[in-house]
SEBA-772229 format. One record per residue (C-alpha): x, z negated, y; residue number from 1. Coordinates in steps of 0.02 Angstrom, whole numbers, plus 50000, padded with zeros to 5 digits. Layout:
residues N
    east      up   north   num
       X       Z       Y   NUM
...
END
This chain:
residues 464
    east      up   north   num
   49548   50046   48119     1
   49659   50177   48174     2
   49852   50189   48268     3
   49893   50270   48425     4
   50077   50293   48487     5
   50168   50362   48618     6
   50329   50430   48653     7
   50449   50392   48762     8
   50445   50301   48938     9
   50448   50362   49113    10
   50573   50309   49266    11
   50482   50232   49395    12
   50299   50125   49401    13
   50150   50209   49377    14
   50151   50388   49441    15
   50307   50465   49424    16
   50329   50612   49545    17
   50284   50762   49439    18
   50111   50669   49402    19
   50102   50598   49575    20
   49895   50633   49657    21
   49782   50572   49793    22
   49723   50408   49804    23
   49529   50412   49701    24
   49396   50315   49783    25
   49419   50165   49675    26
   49599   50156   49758    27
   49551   50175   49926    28
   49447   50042   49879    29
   49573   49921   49816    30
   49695   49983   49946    31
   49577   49920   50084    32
   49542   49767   50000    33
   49721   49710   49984    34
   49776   49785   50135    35
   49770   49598   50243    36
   49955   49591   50156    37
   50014   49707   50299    38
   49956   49618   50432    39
   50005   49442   50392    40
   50179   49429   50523    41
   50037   49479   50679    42
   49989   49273   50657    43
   50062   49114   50653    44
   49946   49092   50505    45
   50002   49224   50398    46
   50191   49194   50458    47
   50177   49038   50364    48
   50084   49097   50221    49
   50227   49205   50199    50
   50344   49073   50205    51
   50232   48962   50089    52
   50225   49134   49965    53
   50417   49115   49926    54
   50437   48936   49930    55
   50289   48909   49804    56
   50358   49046   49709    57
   50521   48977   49708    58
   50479   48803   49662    59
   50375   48869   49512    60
   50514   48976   49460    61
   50640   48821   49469    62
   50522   48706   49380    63
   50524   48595   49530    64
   50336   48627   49593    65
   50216   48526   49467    66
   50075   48635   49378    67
   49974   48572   49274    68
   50021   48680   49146    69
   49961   48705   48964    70
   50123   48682   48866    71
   50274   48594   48921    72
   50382   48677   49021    73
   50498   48766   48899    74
   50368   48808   48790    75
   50299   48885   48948    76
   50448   48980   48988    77
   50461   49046   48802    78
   50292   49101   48815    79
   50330   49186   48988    80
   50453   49278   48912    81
   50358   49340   48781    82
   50243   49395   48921    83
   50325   49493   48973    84
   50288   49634   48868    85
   50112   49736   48878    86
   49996   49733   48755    87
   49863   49862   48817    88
   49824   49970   48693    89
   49737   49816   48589    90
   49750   49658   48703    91
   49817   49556   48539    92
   49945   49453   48647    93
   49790   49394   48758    94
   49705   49329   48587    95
   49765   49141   48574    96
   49618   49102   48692    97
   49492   49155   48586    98
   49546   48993   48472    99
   49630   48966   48314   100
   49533   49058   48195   101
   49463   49198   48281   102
   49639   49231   48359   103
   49690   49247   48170   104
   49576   49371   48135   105
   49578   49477   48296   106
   49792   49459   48268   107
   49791   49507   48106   108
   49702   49670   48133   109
   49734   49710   48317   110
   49940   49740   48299   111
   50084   49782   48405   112
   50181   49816   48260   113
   50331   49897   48375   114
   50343   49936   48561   115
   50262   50114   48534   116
   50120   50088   48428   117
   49978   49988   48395   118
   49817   49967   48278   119
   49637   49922   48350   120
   49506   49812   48285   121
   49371   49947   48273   122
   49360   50118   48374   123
   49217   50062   48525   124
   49339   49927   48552   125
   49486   50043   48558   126
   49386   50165   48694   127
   49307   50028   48780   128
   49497   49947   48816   129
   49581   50079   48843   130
   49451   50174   48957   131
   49457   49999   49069   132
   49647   49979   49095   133
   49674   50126   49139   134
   49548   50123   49278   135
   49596   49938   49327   136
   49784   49983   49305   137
   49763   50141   49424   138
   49695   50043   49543   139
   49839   49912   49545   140
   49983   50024   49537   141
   49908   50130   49694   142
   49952   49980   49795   143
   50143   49969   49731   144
   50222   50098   49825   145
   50097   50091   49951   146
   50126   49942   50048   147
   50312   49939   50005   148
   50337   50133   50096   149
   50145   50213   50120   150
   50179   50333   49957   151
   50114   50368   49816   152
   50287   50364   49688   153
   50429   50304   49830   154
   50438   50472   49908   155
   50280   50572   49927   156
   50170   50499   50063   157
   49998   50457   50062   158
   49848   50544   50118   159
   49785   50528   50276   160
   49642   50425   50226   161
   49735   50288   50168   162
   49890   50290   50294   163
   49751   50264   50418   164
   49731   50084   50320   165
   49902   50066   50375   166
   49875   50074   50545   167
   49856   49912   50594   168
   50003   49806   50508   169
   50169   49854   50412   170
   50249   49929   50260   171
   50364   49800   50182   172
   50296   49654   50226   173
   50391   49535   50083   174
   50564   49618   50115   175
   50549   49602   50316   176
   50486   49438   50294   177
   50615   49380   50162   178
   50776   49445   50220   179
   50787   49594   50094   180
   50711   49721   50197   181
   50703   49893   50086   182
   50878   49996   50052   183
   50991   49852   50106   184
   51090   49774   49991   185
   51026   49650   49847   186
   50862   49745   49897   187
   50727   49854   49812   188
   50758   50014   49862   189
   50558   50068   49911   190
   50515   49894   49980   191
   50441   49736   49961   192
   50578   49658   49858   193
   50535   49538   49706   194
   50556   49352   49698   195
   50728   49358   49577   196
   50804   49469   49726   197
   50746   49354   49871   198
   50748   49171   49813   199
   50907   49079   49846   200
   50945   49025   49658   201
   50857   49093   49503   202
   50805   48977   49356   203
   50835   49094   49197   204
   50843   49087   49004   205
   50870   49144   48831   206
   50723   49149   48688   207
   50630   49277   48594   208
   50538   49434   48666   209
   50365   49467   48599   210
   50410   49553   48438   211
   50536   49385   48386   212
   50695   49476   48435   213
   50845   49378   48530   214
   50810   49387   48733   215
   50844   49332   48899   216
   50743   49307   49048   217
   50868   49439   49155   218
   50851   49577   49031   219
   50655   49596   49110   220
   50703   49597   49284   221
   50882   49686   49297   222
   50846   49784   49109   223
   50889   49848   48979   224
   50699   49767   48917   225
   50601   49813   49106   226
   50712   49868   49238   227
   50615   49808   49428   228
   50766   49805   49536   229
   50660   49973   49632   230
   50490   49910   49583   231
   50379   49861   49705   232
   50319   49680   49719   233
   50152   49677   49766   234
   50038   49675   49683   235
   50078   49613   49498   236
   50035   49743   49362   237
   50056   49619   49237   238
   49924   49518   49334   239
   49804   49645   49352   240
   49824   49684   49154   241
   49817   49517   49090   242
   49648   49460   49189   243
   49556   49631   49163   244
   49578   49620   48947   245
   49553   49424   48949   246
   49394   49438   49054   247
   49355   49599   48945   248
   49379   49482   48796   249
   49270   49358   48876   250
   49132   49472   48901   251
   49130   49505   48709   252
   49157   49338   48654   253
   49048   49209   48777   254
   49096   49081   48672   255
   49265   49074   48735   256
   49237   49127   48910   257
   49322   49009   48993   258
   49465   48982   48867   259
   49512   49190   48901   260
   49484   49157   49088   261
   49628   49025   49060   262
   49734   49125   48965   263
   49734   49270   49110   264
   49779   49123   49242   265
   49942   49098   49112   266
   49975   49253   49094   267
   49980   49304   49273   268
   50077   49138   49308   269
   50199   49170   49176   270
   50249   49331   49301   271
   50284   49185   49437   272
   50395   49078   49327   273
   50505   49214   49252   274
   50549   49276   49437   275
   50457   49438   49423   276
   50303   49406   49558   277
   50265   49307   49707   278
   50106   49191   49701   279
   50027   49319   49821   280
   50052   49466   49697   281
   49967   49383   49572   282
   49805   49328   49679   283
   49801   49512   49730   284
   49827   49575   49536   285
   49693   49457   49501   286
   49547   49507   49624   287
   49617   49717   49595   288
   49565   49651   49419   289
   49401   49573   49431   290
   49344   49687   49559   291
   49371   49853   49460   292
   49291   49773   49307   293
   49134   49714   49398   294
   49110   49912   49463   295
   49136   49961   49284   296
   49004   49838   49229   297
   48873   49887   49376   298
   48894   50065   49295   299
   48955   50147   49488   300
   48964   50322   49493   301
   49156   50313   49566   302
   49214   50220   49406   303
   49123   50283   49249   304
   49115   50457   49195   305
   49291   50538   49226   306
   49373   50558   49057   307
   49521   50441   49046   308
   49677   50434   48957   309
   49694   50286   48838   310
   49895   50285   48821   311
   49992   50145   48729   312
   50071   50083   48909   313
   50199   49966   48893   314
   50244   49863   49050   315
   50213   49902   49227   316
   50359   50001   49280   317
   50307   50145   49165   318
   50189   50261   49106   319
   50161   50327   48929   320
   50180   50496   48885   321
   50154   50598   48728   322
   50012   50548   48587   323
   49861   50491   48690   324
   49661   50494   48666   325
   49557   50529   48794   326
   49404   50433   48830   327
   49233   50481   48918   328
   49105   50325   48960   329
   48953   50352   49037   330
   48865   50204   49025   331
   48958   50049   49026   332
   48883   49929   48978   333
   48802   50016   48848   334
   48997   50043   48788   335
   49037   49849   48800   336
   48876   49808   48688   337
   48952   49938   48555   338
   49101   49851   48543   339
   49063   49685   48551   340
   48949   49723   48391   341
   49087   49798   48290   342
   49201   49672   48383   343
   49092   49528   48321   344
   49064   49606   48155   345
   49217   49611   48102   346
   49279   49432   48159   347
   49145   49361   48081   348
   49193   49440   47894   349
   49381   49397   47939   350
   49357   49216   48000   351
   49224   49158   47863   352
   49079   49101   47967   353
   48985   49154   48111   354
   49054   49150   48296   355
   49004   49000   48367   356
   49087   48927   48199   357
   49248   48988   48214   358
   49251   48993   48391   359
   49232   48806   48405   360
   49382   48797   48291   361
   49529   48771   48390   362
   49689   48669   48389   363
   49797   48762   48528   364
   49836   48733   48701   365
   49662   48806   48759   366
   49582   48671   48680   367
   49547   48551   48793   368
   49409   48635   48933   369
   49474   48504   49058   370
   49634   48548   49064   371
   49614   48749   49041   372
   49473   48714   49197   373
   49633   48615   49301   374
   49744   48760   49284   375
   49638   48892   49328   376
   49613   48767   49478   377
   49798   48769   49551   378
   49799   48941   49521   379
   49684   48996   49617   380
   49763   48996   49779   381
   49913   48928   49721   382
   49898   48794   49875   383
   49940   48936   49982   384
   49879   48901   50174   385
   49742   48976   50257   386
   49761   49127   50363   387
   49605   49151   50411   388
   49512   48996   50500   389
   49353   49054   50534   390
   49327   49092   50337   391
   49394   48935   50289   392
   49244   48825   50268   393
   49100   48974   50235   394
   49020   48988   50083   395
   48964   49171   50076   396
   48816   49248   49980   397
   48904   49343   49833   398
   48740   49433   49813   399
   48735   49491   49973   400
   48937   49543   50001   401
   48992   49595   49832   402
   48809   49614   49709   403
   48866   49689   49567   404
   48984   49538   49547   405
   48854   49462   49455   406
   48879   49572   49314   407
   49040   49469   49255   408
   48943   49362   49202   409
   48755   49440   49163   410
   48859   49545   49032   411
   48921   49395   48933   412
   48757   49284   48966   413
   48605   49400   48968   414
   48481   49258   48979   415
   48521   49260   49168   416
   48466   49362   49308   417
   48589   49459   49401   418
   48517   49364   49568   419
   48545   49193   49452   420
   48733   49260   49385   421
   48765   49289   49583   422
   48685   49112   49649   423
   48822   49026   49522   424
   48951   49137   49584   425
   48917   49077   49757   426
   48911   48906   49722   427
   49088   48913   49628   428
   49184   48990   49741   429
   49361   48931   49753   430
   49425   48883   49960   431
   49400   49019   50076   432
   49491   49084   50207   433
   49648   49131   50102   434
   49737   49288   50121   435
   49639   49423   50064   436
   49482   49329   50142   437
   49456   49409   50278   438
   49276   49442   50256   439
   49287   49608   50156   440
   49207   49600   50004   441
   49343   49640   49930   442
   49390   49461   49981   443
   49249   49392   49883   444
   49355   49438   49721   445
   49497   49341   49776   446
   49391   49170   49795   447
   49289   49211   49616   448
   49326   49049   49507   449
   49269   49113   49345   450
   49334   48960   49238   451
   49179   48876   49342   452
   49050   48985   49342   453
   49057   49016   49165   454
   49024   48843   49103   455
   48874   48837   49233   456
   48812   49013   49171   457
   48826   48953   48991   458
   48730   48802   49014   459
   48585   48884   49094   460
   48582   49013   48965   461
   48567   48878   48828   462
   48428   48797   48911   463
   48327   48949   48916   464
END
């Protein structure tokens, strides 16, 4: 087990302007695939999928929308606020959904023990987390300033290559269509304006922050805890972060697949209810997410072999600096099998039985598949309408628009065949024509209903 730390916080979300770069393949990639969001005030469709956006949002925020959440709703917002803080470095906060006893003993040695440090479970776990977010995470803040004012940091513009993805649609989108378009007052400076800065009345609330201290619900939107009056909306960090380390922990821990794809649908949702993200920032942090971890797994040339930085980040409106360890993969999934045997290793001496034991052991809010499978559910489009028609009632091959897909689940269920893992995929996928679905396969990502295909995956496995 060892500690990493850093020191000291920059200003702004993701790339400040000293560090500022071009846009990598990978988020050109992710830049194309979430680039419908420009477009959506050229239809009557996506006019009032906007509209839908903030008023779901809103009546989320307020309480007023039902959910069928997993804990009542101020446990829920408790939670959220907790939330709000990143765990990256060691995914700990993610945890609960591996169950009560194996969330004990990943907890107890995977730490957070202050805001700037952190301990690991073992070091392949360490490399293999790190080496992810920071690929996933790159990916999602490239679209921040992007669609809010085609830059890279709020002032240095884009290349060429992906202004030209800009060419068709807007900048802005959320803060034209809301009333807060960017620089005007109550406003985000940059552009697309969040939720607590357009909705008419904001629900908010006092509790504890992650590490147990006295907090409110304001002191993560307005600061001193995250400051995102000039952050960028879309699309949610958070988002992006919680679904890439819960599906990572699902991949190492089949057992609980579905209970970690739950626990990213919370944690994502938890952005909505505090008043940090709209329901369309969270779809899109979701399929950046699952998209950048399914080129990871299919080993593609644009995603592993760069050495990355593993920093301890801390929330998505800044970037660590100082102590870091940098991290070279090659081979992927050979990477994710060398963790998930120390992983597994060491769970199995701290929880006092094998896997499958302890893994069955749980008496938290992830406990009942039914209800962790009806939440992922209403998440999944959030009941937003459909922008694009002609999409709306396909069923596309995932083998044939988005292959290495498959892997998500191949990786945690090796009994199947990546054409099997890919036939499930099709046959689960949540209701098309949303609005990322526009036929990309990018779009694919967005309609993925992992909570679904894992329990089919699972059960074909066993039968084997």
């Amino acid at each position: 087990m060892r500690s990493l730390a850093t020191l000291g916080f920059a200003a702004v979300l993701g790339l400040s302007p000293v560090a500022a770069a071009a846009q990598s393949a990978p988020n050109l990639a992710a830049l194309r695939g979430l680039s419908p969001i420009a477009r959506l005030a050229e239809t009557a469709e996506g006019r009032a999928a906007l509209d839908a956006n903030l008023a779901v949002t809103g009546g989320i925020q307020a309480g007023t929308l039902a959910q069928p959440l997993l804990l009542p709703l101020p446990e829920q917002r408790a939670l959220a606020l907790k939330d709000c803080f990143i765990t990256d470095g060691n995914a700990t906060q993610l945890a609960d959904g591996l169950g009560t006893r194996l969330a004990e003993a990943y907890q107890a040695k995977a730490r957070y023990t202050e805001p700037k440090s952190f301990t690991s479970l073992s070091p392949a776990l360490a490399d293999l987390i790190g080496y992810t977010n920071d690929v996933a995470k790159s990916d999602s803040n490239a679209g921040k300033y992007f669609f809010a004012n085609a830059t890279t940091n709020g002032k240095v513009p884009v290349s060429a290559e992906a202004a030209a993805l800009l060419a068709v649609g807007v900048t802005d989108p959320f803060g034209r269509a809301y009333g807060r378009p960017a620089g005007t007052p109550g406003s985000d400076a940059y552009g697309n304006a969040r939720p607590f800065q357009t909705l008419a009345s904001l629900a908010a609330w006092r509790g504890e922050d992650y590490f147990g201290r006295p907090s409110h619900s304001l002191d993560w939107l307005r600061g001193p805890g995250q400051n995102l009056v000039d952050s960028p909306s879309y699309p949610s960090g958070h988002t992006t972060y919680g679904t890439t380390e819960a599906v990572l922990l699902a991949l190492l821990v089949p057992e609980r697949y579905g209970q970690m794809v739950a626990r990213a649908a919370e944690y994502g949702n938890d952005r909505v209810l505090v008043g940090a993200h709209y329901a369309m920032d969270v779809i899109g942090g979701r399929a950046v997410a699952l998209h950048a971890l399914a080129h990871l797994l299919a080993n593609d040339p644009a995603y592993v072999g760069p050495t990355r930085s593993n920093p301890a980040v801390h929330n998505e409106t800044t970037q660590g600096q100082g102590a870091e360890k940098h991290v070279t993969i090659d081979d992927y999934p050979a990477a994710l099998r060398a963790a998930r045997d120390e992983l597994r290793a060491a769970l199995a001496e701290s929880c006092g039985g094998t896997i499958a034991e302890c893994a069955a052991s749980d008496t938290g809010r992830f406990r009942d598949a039914g209800a962790n499978a009806a939440f992922v559910a209403a998440t999944q489009t959030y009941g937003l309408p459909v922008v694009h028609p002609d999409r709306a009632a396909e069923r596309p091959d995932v083998g044939r628009a988005a292959p290495e897909a498959g892997y998500l689940l191949t990786m945690a269920f090796p009994a199947l065949s990546l054409a099997e893992a890919n036939a499930i995929l099709t046959e689960t996928l949540g209701p098309g024509g949303g609005f990322l679905d526009d036929g990309s396969a990018f779009g694919i990502y967005s309609r993925l209903d992992l909570s679904a295909a894992a329990g089919k995956a699972a059960a074909m496995a066993a039968g084997r």
